[in-house]
C-alpha positions as YAML, in Angstrom:
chain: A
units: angstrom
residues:
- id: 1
  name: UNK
  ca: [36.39, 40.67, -116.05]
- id: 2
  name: UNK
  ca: [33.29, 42.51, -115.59]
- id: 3
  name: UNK
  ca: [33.01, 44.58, -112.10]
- id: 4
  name: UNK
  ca: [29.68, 43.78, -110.13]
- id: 5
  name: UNK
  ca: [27.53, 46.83, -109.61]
- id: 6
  name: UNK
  ca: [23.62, 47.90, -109.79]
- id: 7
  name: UNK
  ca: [22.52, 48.45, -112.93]
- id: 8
  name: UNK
  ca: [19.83, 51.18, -111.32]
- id: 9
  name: UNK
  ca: [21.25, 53.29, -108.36]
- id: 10
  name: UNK
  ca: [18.69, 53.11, -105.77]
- id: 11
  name: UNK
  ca: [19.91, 52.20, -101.43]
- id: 12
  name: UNK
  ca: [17.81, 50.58, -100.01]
- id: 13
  name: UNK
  ca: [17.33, 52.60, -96.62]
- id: 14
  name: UNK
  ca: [15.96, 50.35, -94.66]
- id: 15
  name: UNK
  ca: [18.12, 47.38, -94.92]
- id: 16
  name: UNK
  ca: [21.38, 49.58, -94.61]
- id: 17
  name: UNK
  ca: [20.06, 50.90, -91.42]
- id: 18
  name: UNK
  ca: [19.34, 47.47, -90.71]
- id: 19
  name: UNK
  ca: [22.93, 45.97, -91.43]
- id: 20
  name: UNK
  ca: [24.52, 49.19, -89.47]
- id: 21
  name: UNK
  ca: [22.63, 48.76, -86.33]
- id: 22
  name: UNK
  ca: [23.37, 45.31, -86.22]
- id: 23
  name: UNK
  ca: [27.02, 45.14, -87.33]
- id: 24
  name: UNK
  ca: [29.63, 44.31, -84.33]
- id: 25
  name: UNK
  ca: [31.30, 47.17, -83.00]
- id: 26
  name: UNK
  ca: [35.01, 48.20, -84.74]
- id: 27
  name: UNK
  ca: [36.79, 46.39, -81.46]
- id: 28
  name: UNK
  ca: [35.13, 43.34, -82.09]
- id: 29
  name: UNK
  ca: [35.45, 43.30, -85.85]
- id: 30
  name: UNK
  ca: [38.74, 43.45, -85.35]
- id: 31
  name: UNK
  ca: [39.51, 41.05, -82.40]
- id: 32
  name: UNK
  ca: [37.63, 38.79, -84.98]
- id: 33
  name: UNK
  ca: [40.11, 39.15, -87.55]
- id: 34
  name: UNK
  ca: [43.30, 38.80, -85.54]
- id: 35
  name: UNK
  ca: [41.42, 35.44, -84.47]
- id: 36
  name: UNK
  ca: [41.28, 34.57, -88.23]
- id: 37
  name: UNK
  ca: [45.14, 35.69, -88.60]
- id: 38
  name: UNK
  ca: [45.93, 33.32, -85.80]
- id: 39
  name: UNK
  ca: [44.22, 30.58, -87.24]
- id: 40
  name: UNK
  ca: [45.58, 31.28, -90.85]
- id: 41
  name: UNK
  ca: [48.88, 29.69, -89.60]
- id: 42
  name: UNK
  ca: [48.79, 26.14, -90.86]
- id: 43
  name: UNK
  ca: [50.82, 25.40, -87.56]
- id: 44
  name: UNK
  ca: [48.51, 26.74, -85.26]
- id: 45
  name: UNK
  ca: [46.08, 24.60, -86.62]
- id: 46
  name: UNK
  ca: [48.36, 21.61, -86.63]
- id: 47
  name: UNK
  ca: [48.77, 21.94, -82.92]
- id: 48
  name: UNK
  ca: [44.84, 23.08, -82.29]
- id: 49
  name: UNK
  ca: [44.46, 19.50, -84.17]
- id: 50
  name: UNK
  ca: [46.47, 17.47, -81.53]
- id: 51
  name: UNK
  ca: [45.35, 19.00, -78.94]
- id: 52
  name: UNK
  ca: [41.56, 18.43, -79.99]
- id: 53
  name: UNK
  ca: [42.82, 14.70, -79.47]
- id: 54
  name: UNK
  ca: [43.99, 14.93, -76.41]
- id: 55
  name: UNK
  ca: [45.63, 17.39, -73.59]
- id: 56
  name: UNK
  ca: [49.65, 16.96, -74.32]
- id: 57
  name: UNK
  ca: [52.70, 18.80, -72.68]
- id: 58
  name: UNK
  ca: [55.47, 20.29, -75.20]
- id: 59
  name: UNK
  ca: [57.21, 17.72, -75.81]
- id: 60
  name: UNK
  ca: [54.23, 15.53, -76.51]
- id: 61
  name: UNK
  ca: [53.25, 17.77, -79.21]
- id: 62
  name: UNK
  ca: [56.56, 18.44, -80.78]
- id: 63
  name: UNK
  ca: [57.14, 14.30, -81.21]
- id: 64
  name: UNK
  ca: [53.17, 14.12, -82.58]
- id: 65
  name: UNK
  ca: [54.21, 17.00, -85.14]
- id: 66
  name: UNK
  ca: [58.08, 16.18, -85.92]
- id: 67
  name: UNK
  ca: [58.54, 19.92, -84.77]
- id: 68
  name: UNK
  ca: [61.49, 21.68, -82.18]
- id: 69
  name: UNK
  ca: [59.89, 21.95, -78.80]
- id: 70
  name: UNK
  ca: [61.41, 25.48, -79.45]
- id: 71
  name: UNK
  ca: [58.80, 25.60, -82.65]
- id: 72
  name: UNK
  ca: [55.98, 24.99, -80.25]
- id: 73
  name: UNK
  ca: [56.29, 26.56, -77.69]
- id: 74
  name: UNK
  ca: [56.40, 30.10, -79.72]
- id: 75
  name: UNK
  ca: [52.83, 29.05, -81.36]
- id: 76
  name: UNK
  ca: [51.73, 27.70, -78.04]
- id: 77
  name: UNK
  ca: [52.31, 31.43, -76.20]
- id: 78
  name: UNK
  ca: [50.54, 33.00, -80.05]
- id: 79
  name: UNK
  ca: [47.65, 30.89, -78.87]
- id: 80
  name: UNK
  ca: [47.35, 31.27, -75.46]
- id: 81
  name: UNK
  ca: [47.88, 35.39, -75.60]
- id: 82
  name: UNK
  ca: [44.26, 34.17, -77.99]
- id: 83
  name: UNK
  ca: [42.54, 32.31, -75.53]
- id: 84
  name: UNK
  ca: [42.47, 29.41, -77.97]
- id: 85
  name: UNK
  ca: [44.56, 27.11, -75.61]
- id: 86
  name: UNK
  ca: [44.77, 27.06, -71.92]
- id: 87
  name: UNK
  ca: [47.65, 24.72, -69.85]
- id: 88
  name: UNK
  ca: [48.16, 23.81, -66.33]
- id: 89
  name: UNK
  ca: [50.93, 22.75, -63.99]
- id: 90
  name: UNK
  ca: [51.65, 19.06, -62.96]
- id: 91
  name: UNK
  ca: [55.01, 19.27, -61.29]
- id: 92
  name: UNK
  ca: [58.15, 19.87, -63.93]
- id: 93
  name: UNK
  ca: [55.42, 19.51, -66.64]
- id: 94
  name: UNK
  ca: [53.22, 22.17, -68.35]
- id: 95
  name: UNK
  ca: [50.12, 20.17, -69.69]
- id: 96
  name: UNK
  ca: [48.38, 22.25, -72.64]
- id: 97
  name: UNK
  ca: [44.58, 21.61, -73.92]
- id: 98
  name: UNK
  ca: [42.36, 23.44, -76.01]
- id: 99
  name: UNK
  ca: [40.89, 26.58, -74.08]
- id: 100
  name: UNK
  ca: [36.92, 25.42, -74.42]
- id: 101
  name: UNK
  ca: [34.56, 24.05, -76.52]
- id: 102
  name: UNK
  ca: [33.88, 27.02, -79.04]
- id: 103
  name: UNK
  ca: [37.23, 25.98, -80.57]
- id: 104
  name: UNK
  ca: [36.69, 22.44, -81.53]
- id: 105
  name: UNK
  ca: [32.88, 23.70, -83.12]
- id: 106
  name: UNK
  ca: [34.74, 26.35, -84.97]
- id: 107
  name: UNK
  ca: [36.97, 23.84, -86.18]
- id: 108
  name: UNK
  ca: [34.75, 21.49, -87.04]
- id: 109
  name: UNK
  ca: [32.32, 23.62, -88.91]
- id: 110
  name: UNK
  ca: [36.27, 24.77, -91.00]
- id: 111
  name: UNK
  ca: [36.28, 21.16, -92.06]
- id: 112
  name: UNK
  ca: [33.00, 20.80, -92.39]
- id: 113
  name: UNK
  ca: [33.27, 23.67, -95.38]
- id: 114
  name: UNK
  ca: [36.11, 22.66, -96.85]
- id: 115
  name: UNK
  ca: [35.13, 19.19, -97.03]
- id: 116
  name: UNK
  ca: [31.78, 20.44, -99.30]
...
């Protein structure tokens, strides 16, 4: 396999300064790809699935996804500590639901691709 270079060294100078003063700052590069590593757990996105459906406590989930409620809950904390999923408080019961919007356009736009 043949490796990809130029054939004639020459940078263009003003499109790398371009690139550098617009690429994200090394925090958010790599917030970004612990977001990705999140979401590379087919799980995760199992339960991100679900709860695109519909807000569901633990046990809800577990049944929808023949998992251990032990199972979820682990991925459910993984995904809160991301901000991906969000839950509330109705007596005994801890209702969880997908944190905001950005999540079901992000996945949407994953299917989107894959489905090309």
């Amino acid at each position: 396999m043949e490796i990809e270079h130029c054939d004639f060294m020459h940078v263009h100078e003003d499109i790398v300064k371009k690139v550098r003063e617009n690429m994200p700052e090394p925090e958010e590069l790599q917030d970004l790809a612990d977001f990705f590593k999140v979401c590379g757990d087919s799980t995760r996105i199992k339960i991100l699935c679900v709860l695109w459906q519909s807000e569901m406590c633990v046990c809800d989930i577990a049944q929808s996804l023949g998992m251990t409620q032990s199972a979820i809950s682990h991925q459910l904390r993984v995904l809160k500590q991301m901000k991906l999923v969000t839950n509330r408080r109705e007596g005994k019961t801890v209702f969880y639901s997908l944190a905001d919007s950005h999540i079901k356009t992000i996945m949407n736009q994953g299917l989107e691709h894959i489905r090309e």
